[in-house]
Residue, then its C-alpha position, 0 to 999 in steps of 0.5 A: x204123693x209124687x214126691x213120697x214116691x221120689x223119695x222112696x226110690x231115691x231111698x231104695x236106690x242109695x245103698x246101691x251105690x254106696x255098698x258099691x262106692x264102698x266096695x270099690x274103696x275096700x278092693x282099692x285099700x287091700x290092694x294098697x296094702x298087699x303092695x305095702x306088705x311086699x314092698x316092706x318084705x322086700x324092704x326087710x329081707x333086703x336089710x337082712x342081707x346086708x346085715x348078715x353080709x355086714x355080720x360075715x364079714x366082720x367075723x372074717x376080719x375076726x378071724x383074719x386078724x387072731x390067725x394073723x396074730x397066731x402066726x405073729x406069735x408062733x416066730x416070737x416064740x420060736x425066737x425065744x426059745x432059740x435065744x433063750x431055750x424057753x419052753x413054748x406053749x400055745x398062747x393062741x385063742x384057739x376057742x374063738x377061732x374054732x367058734x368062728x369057722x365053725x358058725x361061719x366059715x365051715x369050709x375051712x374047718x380042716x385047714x384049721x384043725x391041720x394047723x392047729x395039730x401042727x402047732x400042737x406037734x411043734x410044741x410037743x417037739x419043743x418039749x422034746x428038745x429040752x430033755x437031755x436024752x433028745x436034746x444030746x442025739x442032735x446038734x444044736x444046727x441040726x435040731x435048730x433046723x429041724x425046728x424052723x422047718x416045723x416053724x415055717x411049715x405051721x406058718x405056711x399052713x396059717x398063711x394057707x388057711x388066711x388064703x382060705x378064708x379070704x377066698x370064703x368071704x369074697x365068695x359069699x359076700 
């Protein structure tokens, strides 16, 4: 009979420790895998940092080199309308480079509009100058001057807003 006895305390006594042991076990893995969770958000929103700082910087390359190409196209124009009296009309992109400043580099957004504006004057006043009644109020030295003036004035303001932006990306990279 003792030994019935023993083994129905025995029996009575095991789930205690084992509800306890299993207790102590899940506590362990919650807290294994809270400290999993905030390491692999750590992880992920550091990865999204980079990327987003990988991503801007790409689009300010972008956008560096369509201004650089506006503004290497702008003397290539003004050349041959020089030589050649040709009429000039804007070959620049200016969608993708409006689409860029404005998802990415907003503060710039009226550099850029200025210099497009100034671009748009140019081309009116190219225009201008092949109509007889303009082109005869002016000599040929006088309006040559007063076009590269315009010229270099539109190709400070691009060389400005290229200034602008690189400031923007060393600023937020």
């Amino acid at each position: 009979m003792q030994d019935a006895t023993l083994v129905q305390e025995i029996l009575n006594a095991w789930p205690t420790p084992v509800i306890i042991g299993s207790l102590i076990t899940l506590l362990g893995v919650f807290q294994t895998n809270s400290q999993h969770y905030k390491r692999l958000k750590y992880e992920h929103d550091h990865q999204e940092k980079i990327n987003k700082k990988d991503l801007y910087i790409l689009k300010g390359e972008e956008l560096y080199m369509l201004l650089s190409n506006w503004s290497d196209n702008i003397f290539n124009e003004y050349r041959s309308f020089i030589n050649e009296n040709l009429i000039i009309s804007s070959k620049s992109d200016y969608a993708r480079m409006n689409t860029l400043v404005s998802l990415y580099f907003s503060d710039i957004q009226q550099d850029l509009s200025s210099a497009i504006n100034k671009e748009s004057y140019l081309v009116t006043r190219y225009d201008l100058a092949l109509m007889p009644k303009y082109r005869s109020q002016l000599s040929d030295n006088e309006f040559i001057d007063q076009i590269h003036f315009e010229v270099n004035e539109l190709s400070e303001r691009i060389n400005n807003l290229r200034k602008a932006l690189k400031n923007s990306i060393l600023e937020n990279v």
